[in-house]
N, C-alpha and C positions, 0 to 999 in steps of 0.2 A: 602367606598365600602367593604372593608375588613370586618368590626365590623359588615356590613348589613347582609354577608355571614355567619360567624360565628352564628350572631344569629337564623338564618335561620335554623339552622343544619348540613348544608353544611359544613365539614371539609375538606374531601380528593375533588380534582378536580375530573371532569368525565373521563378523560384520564387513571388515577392511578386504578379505577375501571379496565379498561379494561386490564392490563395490566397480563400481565403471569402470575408475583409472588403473586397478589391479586387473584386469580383463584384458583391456587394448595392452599391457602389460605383458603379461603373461601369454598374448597372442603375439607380439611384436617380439619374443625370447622363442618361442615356438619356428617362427616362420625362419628367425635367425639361423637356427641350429638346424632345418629341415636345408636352407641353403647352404649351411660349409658343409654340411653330409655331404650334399650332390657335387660342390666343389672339389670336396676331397675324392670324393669314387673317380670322376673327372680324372685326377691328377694321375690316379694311378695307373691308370692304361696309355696303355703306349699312342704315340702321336698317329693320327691316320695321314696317308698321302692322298694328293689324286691318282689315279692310277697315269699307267704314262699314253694311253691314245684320250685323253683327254688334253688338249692343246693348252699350257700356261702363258703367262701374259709375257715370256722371255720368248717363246718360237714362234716366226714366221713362216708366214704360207711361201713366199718366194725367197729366193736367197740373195741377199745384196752386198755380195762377195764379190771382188774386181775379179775373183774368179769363178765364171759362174756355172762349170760344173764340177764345181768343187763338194764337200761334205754338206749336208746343211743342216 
């Protein structure tokens, strides 16, 4: 009976299914795999920029060039 079961597929009983620690289990393998999904769709689109009238933390409002009208 044992060897019928195993061949089967059947490994865990239907009991152990149902049980708490198979649950948080099986929701904890869930949540995994819902994250490298979004991970990986992530990965595949190209980097965005800021666009450039948006000021980064490299450009100054005034120029502090010993030449000051210079490029800035």
């Amino acid at each position: 009976m044992l060897s019928a079961t195993i061949q089967a597929g059947v490994l865990l009983p239907e009991t152990f299914l149902h049980t708490r620690f198979f649950v948080i289990l099986a929701t904890v393998v869930a949540l995994n795999t819902v994250i490298y999904a979004a991970l990986s769709l992530v990965h595949i689109f190209p980097k965005l920029f800021k666009p450039n009238w948006i000021r980064g933390h490299r450009n100054r409002r005034v120029t502090r060039s010993i030449f000051p009208d210079g490029p800035k």
